[in-house]
C-alpha positions as CSV (number, residue, x, y, z in Angstrom):
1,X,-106.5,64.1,-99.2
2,X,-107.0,60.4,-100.5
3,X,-105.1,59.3,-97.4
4,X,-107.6,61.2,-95.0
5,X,-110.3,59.7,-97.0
6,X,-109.2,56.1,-97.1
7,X,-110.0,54.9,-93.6
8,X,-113.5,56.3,-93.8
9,X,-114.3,53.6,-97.1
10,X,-115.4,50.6,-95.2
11,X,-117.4,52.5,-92.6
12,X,-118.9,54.2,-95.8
13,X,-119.3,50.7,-96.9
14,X,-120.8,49.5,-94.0
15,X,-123.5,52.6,-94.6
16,X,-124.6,51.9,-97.4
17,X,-125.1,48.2,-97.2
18,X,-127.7,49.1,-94.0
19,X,-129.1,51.6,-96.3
20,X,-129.9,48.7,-99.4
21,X,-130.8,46.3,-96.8
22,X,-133.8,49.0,-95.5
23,X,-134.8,49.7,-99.0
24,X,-138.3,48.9,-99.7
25,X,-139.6,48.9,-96.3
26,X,-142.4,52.0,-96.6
27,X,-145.2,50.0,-97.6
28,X,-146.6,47.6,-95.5
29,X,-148.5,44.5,-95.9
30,X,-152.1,43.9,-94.3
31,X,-151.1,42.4,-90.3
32,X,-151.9,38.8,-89.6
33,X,-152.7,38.3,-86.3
34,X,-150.3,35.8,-85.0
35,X,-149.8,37.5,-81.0
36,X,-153.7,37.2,-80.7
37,X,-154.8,36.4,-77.2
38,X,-150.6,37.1,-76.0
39,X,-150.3,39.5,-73.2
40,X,-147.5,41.6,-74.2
41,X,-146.2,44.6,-71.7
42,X,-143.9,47.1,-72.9
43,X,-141.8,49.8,-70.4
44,X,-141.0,53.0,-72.0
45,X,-143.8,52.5,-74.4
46,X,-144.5,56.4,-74.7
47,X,-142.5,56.9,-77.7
48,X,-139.7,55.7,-79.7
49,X,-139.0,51.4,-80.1
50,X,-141.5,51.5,-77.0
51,X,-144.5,53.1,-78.7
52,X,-143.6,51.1,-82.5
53,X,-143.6,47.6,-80.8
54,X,-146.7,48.7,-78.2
55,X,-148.5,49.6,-82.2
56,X,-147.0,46.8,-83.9
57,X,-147.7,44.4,-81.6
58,X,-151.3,45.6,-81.3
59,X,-152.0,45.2,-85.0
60,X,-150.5,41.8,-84.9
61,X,-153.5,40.8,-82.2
62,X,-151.6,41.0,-79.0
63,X,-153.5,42.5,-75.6
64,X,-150.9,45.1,-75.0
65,X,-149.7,47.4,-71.5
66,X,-148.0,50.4,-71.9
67,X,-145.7,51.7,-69.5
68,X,-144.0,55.0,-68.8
69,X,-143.6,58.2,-67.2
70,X,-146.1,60.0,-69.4
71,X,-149.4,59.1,-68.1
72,X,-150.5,61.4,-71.4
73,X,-148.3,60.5,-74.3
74,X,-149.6,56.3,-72.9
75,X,-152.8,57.4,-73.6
76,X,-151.9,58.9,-76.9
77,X,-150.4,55.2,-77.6
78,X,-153.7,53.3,-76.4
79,X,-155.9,55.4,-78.5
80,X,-153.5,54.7,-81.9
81,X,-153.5,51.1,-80.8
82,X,-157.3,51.0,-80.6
83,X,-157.4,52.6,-83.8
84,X,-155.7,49.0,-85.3
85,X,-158.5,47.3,-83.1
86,X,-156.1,46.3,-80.4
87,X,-156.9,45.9,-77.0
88,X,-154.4,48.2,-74.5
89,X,-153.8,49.1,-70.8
90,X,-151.9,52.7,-69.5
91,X,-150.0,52.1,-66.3
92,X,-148.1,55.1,-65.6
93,X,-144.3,53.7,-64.5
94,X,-141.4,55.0,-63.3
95,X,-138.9,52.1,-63.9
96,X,-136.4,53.3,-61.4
97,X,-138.8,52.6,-58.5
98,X,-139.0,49.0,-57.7
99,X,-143.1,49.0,-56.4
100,X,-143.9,50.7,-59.6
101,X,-142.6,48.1,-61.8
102,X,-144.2,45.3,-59.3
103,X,-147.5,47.6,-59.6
104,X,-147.4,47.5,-63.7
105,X,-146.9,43.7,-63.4
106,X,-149.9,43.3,-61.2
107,X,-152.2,45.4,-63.3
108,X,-151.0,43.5,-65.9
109,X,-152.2,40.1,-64.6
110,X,-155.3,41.3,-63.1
111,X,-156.5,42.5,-66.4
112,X,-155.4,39.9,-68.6
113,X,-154.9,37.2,-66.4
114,X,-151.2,36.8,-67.6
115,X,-148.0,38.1,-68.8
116,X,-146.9,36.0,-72.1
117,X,-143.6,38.5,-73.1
118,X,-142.0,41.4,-70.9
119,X,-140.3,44.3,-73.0
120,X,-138.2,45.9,-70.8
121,X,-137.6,48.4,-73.2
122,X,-137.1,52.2,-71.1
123,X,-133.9,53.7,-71.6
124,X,-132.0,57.4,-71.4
125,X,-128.8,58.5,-72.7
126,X,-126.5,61.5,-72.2
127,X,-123.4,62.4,-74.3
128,X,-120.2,63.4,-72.7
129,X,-116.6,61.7,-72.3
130,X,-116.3,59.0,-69.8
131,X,-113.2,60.9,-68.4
132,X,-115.4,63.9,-67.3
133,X,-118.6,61.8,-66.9
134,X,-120.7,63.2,-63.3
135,X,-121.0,60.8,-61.2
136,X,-124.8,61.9,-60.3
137,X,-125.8,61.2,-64.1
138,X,-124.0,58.0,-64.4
139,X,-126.1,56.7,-61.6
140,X,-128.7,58.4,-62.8
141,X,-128.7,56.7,-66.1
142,X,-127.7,53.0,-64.1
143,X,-131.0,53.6,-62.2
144,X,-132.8,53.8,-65.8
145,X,-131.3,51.6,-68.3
146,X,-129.9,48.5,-65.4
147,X,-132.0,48.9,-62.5
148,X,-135.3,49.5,-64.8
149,X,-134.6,46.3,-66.7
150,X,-133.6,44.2,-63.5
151,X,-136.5,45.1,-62.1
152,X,-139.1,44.4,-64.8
153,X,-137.5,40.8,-64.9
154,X,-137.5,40.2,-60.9
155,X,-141.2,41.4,-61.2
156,X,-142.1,39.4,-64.5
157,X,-140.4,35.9,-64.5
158,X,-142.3,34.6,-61.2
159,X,-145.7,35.0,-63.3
160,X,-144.0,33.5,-66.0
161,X,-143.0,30.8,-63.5
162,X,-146.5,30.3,-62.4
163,X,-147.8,30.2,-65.8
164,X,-145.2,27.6,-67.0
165,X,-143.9,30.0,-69.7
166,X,-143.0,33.2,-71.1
167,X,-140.9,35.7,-73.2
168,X,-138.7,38.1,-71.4
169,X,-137.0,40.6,-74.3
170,X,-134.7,43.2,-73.1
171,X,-132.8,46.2,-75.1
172,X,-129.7,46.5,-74.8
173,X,-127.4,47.7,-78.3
174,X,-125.3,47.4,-80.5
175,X,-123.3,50.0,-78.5
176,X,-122.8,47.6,-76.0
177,X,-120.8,45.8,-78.1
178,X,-118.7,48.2,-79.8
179,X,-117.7,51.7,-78.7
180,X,-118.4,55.2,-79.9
181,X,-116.8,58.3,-78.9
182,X,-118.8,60.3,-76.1
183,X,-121.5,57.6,-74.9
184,X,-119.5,55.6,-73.0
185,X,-121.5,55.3,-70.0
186,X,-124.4,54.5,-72.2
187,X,-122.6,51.5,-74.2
188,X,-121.5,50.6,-70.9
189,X,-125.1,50.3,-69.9
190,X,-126.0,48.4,-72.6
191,X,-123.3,45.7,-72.0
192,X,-124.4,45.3,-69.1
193,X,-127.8,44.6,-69.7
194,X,-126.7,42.3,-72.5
195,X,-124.6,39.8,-70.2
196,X,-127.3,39.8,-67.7
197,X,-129.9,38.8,-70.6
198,X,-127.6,36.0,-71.7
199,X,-126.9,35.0,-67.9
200,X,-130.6,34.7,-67.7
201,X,-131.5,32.7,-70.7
202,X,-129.1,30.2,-69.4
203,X,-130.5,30.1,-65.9
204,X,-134.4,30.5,-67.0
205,X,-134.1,27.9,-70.3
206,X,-130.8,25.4,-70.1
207,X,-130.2,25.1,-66.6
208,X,-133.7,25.7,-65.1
209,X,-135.5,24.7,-68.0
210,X,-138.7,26.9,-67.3
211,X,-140.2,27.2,-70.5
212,X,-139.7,31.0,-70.5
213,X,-137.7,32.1,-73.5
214,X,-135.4,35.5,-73.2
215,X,-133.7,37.5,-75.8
216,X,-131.8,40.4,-76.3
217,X,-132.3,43.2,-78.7
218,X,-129.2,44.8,-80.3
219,X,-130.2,48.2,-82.5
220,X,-128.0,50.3,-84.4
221,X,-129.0,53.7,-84.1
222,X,-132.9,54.3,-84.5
223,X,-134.4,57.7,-85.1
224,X,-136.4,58.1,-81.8
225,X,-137.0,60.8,-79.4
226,X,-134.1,60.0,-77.2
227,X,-131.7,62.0,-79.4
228,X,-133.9,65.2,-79.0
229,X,-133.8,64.6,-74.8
230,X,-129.7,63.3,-74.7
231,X,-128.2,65.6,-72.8
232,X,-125.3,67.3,-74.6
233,X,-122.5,67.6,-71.9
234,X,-119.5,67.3,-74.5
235,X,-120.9,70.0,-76.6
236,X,-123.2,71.6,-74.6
237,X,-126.8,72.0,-74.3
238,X,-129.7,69.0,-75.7
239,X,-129.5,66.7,-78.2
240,X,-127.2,64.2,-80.0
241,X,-126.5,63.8,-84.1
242,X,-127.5,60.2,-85.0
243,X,-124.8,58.4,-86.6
244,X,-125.6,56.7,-89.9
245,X,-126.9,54.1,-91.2
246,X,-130.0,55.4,-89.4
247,X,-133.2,53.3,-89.3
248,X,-136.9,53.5,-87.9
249,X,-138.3,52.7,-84.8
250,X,-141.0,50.8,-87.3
251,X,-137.9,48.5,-88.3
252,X,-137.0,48.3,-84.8
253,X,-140.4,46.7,-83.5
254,X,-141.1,44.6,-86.8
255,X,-138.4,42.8,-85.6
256,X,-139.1,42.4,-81.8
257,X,-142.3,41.0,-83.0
258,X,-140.9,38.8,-85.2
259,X,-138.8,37.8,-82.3
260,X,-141.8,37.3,-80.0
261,X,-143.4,35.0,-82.6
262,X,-140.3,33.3,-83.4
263,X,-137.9,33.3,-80.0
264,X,-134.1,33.9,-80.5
265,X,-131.3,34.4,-78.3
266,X,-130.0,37.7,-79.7
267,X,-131.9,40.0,-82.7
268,X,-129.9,42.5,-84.8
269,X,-132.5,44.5,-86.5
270,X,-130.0,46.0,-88.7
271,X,-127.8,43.0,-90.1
272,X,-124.8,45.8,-90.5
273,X,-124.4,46.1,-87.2
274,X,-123.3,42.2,-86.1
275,X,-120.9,42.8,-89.1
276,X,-119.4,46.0,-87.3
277,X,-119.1,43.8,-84.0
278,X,-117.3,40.6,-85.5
279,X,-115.1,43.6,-87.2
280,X,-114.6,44.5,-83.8
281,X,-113.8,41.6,-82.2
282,X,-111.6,40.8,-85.2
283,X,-110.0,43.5,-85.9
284,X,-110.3,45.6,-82.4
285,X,-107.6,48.4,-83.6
286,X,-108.9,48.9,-86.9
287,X,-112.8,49.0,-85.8
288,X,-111.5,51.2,-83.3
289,X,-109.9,54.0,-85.4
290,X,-113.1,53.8,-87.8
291,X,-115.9,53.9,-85.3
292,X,-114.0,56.8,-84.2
293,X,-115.6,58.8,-86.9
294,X,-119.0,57.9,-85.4
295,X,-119.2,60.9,-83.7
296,X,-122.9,61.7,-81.7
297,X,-121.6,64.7,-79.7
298,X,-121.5,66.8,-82.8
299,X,-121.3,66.8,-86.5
300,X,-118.0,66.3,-87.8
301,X,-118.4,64.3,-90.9
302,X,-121.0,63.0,-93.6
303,X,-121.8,59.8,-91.2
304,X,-123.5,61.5,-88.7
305,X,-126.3,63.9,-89.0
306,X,-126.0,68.0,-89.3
307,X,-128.7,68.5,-86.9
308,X,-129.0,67.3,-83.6
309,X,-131.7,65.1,-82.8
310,X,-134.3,62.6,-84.5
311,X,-136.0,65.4,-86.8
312,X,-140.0,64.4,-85.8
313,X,-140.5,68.4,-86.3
314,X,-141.0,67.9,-89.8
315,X,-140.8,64.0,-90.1
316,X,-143.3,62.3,-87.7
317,X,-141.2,59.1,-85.7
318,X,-142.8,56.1,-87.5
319,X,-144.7,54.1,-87.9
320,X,-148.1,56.2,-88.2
321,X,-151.6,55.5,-88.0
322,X,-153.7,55.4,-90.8
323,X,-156.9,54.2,-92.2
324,X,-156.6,51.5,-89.3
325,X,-153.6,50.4,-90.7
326,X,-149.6,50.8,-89.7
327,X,-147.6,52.8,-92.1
328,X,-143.2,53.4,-92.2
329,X,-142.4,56.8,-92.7
């Protein structure tokens, strides 16, 4: 039994490191308002990261448009965000169709006269092995998580051009980085956009020399809607178990903001997870065989959850809107 046990420590470790680091983090401070006057667009801003940073960024000062399928849950957002006294814009988006994201970039400048940052932020996962994997979703989710974030930069950076500056932030993971059992197309996704973002800052700030800055976003695994919707081909049915540590999309956006105020090339809201991808490129077969036991297909030990999904039935996805204020959950 201690032999079973012993490979499991440092992940364990690992867990409760992220957990200290997110101690604390419920109460928070009155905003300053240091995006005020920034036009900041956000894709996939209907829930989730997207609808945090839309809110955190609104409270913060910036002009903020909101972009996703959802035409309703967008409007839910703008209302929350006017509640902080922000200033928002709904363009309903489909980020797989090229003259949508062109349209939302166009709306964008004709109300606000600009686009300071681009948050190309819309994203779908499904759960299955990459051996069985259909080829239908995998294009499917290539359309979304690729295509979605290609597009928003081919439509974006020409403003920026124009403009002589900008802030192009893009989400990929810390999944595209290291691998976990059954969401391989989805890390693969996420590498993908990760070398493109990194191709890009070279071409847009060393080589070009543009003035627009770009950085890419690395989470760990966020309690968001997207693990009620995965769908669950390894075990069947909706819904993945989040793997732990598990943090908020509040933590998520705090730091994309951060990021917008102070550009970097690369932000890892939760500093764990850059440890678990030097371990990996360390120590590849000994991250291996202990991400291994980050399992989102089903619940198979204590570091992922019972249930599947992100648990907003009885725990509202923060942050939440009160008294004109932000507050974690």
């Amino acid at each position: 039994m201690i032999r079973r046990l012993r490979p499991l420590t440092p992940v364990l470790a690992l867990s409760l490191l992220g957990t200290t680091l997110l101690a604390g983090r419920r109460s928070r401070p009155p905003q300053a308002r240091p995006l005020l006057g920034r036009t900041v667009v956000i894709t996939g801003a209907s829930s989730g990261i997207g609808r945090a940073t839309a809110l955190e960024c609104a409270a913060r000062g910036a002009q903020v448009v909101v972009a996703a399928r959802d035409a309703a849950a967008l409007d839910a957002v703008v209302r929350e965000g006017e509640r902080l006294g922000g200033v928002l814009l709904a363009v309903p988006t489909d980020v797989t169709v090229r003259a949508q994201v062109e349209a939302l970039v166009a709306a964008a400048v004709a109300r606000f006269g600009r686009i300071d940052v681009m948050v190309n932020h819309a994203g779908d996962m499904f759960v299955d092995r990459v051996e069985h994997s259909e080829e239908a979703r995998v294009r499917a989710l290539i359309d979304v998580n690729v295509m979605g974030v290609l597009y928003g930069i081919q439509a974006a950076v020409p403003v920026m051009r124009r403009q002589g500056g900008g802030h192009v932030i893009n989400m990929a993971s810390v999944e595209g980085r290291v691998g976990f059992p059954y969401s391989g197309i989805y890390g693969g996704t996420k590498a993908f956009v990760e070398v493109m973002t990194q191709t890009l800052r070279q071409e847009l700030m060393h080589v070009e020399r543009t003035g627009i800055s770009v950085t890419a976003v690395l989470p760990a695994a966020v309690r968001t809607p997207l693990w009620d919707r995965a769908v669950n081909v390894e075990a069947g049915g909706q819904g993945a178990h989040l793997v732990w540590p598990v943090v908020e999309a509040s933590h998520v956006a705090h730091a994309i903001a951060d990021a917008i105020v102070h550009p970097r090339p690369l932000v890892y809201p939760l500093r764990v997870a850059r440890g678990a991808a030097v371990l990996y490129d360390v120590f590849p077969g000994l991250a291996g065989r202990l991400l291994s036991r980050l399992r989102v297909d089903r619940h198979v030990n204590l570091l992922s959850a019972a249930q599947r999904g992100s648990g907003q039935a009885t725990r509202p996805i923060s942050p939440v809107v009160r008294g004109g204020r932000l507050h974690d959950v």
